[in-house]
C-alpha positions, 0 to 999 in steps of 0.5 A: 415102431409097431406098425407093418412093414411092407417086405419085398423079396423078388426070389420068394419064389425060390425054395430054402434059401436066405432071402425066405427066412428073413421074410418070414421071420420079419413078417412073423415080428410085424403081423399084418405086414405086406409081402410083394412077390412080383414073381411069385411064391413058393408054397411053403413060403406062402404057407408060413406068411399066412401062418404069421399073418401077413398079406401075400401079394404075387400080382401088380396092384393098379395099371402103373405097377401092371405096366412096369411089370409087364415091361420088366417081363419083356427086358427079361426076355430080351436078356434071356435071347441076348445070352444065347446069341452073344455066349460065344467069346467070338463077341466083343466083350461089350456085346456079351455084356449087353444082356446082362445090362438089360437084366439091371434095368428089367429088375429095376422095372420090377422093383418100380412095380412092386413099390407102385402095388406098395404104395396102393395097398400100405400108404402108411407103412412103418417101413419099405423094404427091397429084401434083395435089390439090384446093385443098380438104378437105385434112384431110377427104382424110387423114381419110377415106384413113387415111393422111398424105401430102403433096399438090401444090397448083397453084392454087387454082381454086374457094373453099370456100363455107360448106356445104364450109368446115363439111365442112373444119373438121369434118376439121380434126384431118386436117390434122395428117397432111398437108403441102401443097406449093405449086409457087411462093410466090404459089400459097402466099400465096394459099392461105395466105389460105384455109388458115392452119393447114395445114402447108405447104412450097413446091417447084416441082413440075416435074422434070428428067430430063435428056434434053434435046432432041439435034441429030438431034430439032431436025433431025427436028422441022423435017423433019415441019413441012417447015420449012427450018433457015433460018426462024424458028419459034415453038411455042405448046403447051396449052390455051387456057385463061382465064389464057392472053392468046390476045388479045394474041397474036392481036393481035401476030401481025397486027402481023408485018412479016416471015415467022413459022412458028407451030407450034400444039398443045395442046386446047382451040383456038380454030378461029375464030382458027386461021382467022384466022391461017391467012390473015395474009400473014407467018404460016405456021401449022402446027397439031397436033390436041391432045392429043398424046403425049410424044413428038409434043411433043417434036417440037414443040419441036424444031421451034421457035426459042422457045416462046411463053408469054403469060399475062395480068397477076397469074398466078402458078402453075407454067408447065409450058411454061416449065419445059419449055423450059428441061429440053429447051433450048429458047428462052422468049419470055415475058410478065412476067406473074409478077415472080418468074418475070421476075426469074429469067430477067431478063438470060438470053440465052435468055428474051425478055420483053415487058410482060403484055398489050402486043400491040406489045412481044410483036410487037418480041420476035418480030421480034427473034427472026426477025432473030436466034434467041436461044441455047439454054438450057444444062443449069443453066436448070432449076435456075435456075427452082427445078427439081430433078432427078429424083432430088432431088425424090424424096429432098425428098418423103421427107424432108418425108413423115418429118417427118409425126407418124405414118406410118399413122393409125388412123381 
């Protein structure tokens, strides 16, 4: 149950997100670990592996792992030039489907690459884990990596069309070797839908390493935003991707009645709405280039009062905005977007909930938090959302890992 763990993440290469805490923090509970970045590393991520002892790996290890990748590289590309082409609604709908197709089988070749350099470099392994894996080819990965191992499913973003679905039960005999974990139980049913054959478990996917945020971070975070400890303040961190309701905090934010600070980071940003709210009389906005580091983010959420989380009605994936919050003891204003979400912070002193997609409730929220700023989360909020320290979750993987039929498979 001690033994290291061979970790890998396809997007470490990416800056201050929630695939890079849980990496680190496990490699931190199992020194020694192997951490595969088939597409490299940012450097702070880099930095704090070595720190904690790991191996980092950026590159295939053995002719079959440089063979698979390279052949990954190349369907990658083809899907890039396959985007631009089929962009148009002019296509069919197959057609503008196509490239995102080749995208799963390209990752799936990835994935194959990083667990023949795993299988060369940690035979012995406690356990195997794809941090973010395809939502498809689960067998065909296991087949083609010679090695079974237990992957990480956030959402299921594209479905397998019929020439993709044909490679899948082709590799169906793979699946035998694989485990797939699914962070919350809806991200599971709706997998289940598409893959009632593969052998499944669901764990949230975020980690707790216990270093909540101290007084003199909250006083520095204020202190970089020139912020006075007096007013209220209010993050909103990552991306605005498509499951983001930005509309409906657009639409709030109008609505404020008395002085707000905002503190906005993450990539992609709507500028054109950046603009808008820089001009809104109640609303100080503050905005940090993304993406950013660990660290910077850290002094996001020192800063704020609440973190604000709006997602629009039916989402439910992992937040690793919420998770976050609770893991540094900071404040949730969050949309009830998710019922099982909802019904884990229902009566929490520290979670303000407004109903998906209602503008006014999510402005009363705001006010309620201007005039009085909720409590923070104690230490037992992770584990109320289904977060396991560190540690724990290692010792999960490798008990799930074990119960796999064998450790190495002879394809």
């Amino acid at each position: 149950m001690t033994g290291p763990l061979v970790l890998i993440e396809p997007y470490a290469h990416r800056l201050g997100g929630h695939h890079q805490h849980t990496l680190t923090a496990l490699a931190q509970a199992r020194p020694g670990s192997l951490a595969i970045a088939t597409h490299g590393t940012a450097r702070e991520t880099a930095t704090v592996l070595r720190q904690v002892g790991a191996r980092l790996i950026t590159a295939p290890v053995g002719r079959p792992a440089a063979v698979l990748l390279a052949a990954s590289r190349l369907m990658a590309a083809l899907s890039t030039a396959g985007q631009r082409i089929f962009r148009s609604s002019r296509w069919p709908c197959r057609f503008r489907r196509l490239p995102h197709q080749i995208t799963l089988i390209a990752r799936c070749l990835a994935e194959a690459s990083a667990l023949r350099t795993a299988r060369r470099l940690e035979p012995g392994a406690a356990a195997v884990a794809i941090l973010t894996a395809s939502e498809a080819l689960h067998g065909a990965a296991a087949l083609l990596g010679g090695r079974p191992h237990l992957r990480f499913v956030h959402e299921q973003v594209t479905t397998e069309d019929t020439a993709v679905r044909l490679l899948g039960h082709l590799a169906r005999r793979g699946e035998r070797g694989v485990i797939a974990v699914y962070p919350t139980r809806a991200v599971g049913d709706q997998m289940a839908a598409s893959f009632p054959e593969l052998p499944a478990v669901v764990r949230a996917f975020a980690v707790d390493d216990g270093r909540r945020l101290t007084e003199a971070e909250r006083e520095g975070g204020r202190t970089a935003f020139g912020i006075p400890a007096a007013e209220a303040v209010v993050c909103l961190v990552g991306g605005w991707w498509p499951y983001k309701d930005i509309a409906v905090i657009d639409a709030a934010l109008a609505r404020l009645k008395e002085p707000l600070h905002l503190v906005v980071t993450g990539s992609p940003l709507d500028e054109a709405v950046l603009t808008r709210w820089r001009a809104l009389p109640c609303l100080r906005l503050h905005t940090v280039p993304g993406p950013v580091t660990d660290s910077v983010l850290r002094l996001v959420y020192a800063a704020a009062d609440a973190a604000l989380v709006a997602r629009h009605p039916g989402v439910g994936k992992e937040s690793g905005l919420v998770m976050d919050a609770a893991r540094l003891g900071v404040a949730l204003i969050v949309s009830d977007h998710d019922a099982t979400l909802t019904d884990r912070l229902h009566g929490q002193p520290w979670a303000l909930t407004f109903p998906a997609g209602d503008p006014d409730a999510l402005t009363e929220a705001l006010h309620t938090l201007i005039r009085q700023p909720p409590e923070r989360p104690g230490p037992e909020a992770p584990r109320l959302l289904g977060m396991w320290p560190a540690d724990e979750q290692a010792d999960f993987l490798t008990r799930t890992f074990s119960s796999l039929p064998a450790k190495e498979s002879r394809c």
